[in-house]
Wavefront OBJ file of the C-alpha trace (Angstrom):
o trace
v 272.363 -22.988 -100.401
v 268.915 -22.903 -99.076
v 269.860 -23.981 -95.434
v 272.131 -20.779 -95.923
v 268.992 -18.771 -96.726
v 267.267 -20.266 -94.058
v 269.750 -19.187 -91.590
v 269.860 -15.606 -93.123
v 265.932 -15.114 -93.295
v 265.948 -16.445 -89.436
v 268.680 -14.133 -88.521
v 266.962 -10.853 -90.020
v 263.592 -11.651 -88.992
v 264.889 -11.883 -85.174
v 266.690 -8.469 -85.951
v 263.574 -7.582 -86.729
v 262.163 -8.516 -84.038
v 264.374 -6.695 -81.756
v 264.079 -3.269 -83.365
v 260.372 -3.522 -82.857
v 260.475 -4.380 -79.451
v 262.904 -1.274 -78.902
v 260.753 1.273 -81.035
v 257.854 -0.572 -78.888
v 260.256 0.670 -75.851
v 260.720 4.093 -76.593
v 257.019 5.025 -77.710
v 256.136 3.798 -74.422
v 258.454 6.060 -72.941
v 258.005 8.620 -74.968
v 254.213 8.595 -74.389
v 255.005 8.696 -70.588
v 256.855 11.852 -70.433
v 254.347 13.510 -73.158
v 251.438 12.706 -70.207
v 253.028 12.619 -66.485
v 256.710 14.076 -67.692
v 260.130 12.786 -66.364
v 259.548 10.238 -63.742
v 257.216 8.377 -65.376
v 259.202 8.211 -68.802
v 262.123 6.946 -66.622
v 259.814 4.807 -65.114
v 258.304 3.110 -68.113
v 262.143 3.194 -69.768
v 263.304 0.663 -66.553
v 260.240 -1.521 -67.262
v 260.776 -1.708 -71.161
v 264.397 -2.887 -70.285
v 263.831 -5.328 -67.669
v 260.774 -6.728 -70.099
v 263.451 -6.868 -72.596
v 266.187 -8.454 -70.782
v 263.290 -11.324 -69.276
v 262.778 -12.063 -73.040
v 266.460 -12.259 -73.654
v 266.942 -14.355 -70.590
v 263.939 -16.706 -71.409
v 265.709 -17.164 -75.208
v 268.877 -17.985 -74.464
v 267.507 -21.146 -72.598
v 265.358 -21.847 -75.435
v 262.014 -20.498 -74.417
v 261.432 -22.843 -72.250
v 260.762 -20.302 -69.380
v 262.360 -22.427 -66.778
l 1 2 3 4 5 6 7 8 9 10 11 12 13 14 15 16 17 18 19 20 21 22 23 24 25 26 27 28 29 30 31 32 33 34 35 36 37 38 39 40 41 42 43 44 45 46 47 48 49 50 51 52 53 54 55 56 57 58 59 60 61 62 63 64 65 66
């Protein structure tokens, strides 16, 4: 039962995780188009996802960063 917990805990706190790094994502975009308008949110929108999709990368072969 507690290795079931565990598992549970693990699996919301990376959920977690992710929905932070997304609001993280669109604030930054967000805050681009508020100051230097569409470009730059598009801009900071294609780094947020390649930043995210590095971390994703990097996870899947267990953070060793290979």
């Amino acid at each position: 039962m507690k290795q079931k917990i565990k598992r549970v805990l693990s699996a919301l706190a990376l959920y977690i995780d992710d929905m932070l790094l997304i609001a993280a994502g669109a604030c930054f975009t967000l805050s681009a188009y508020e100051s230097a308008g569409r470009a730059a949110a598009l801009a900071a929108a294609g780094a947020c996802l390649a930043v995210y999709a590095l971390l994703i990368a990097r996870s899947r072969r267990g953070g060793a960063g290979r």
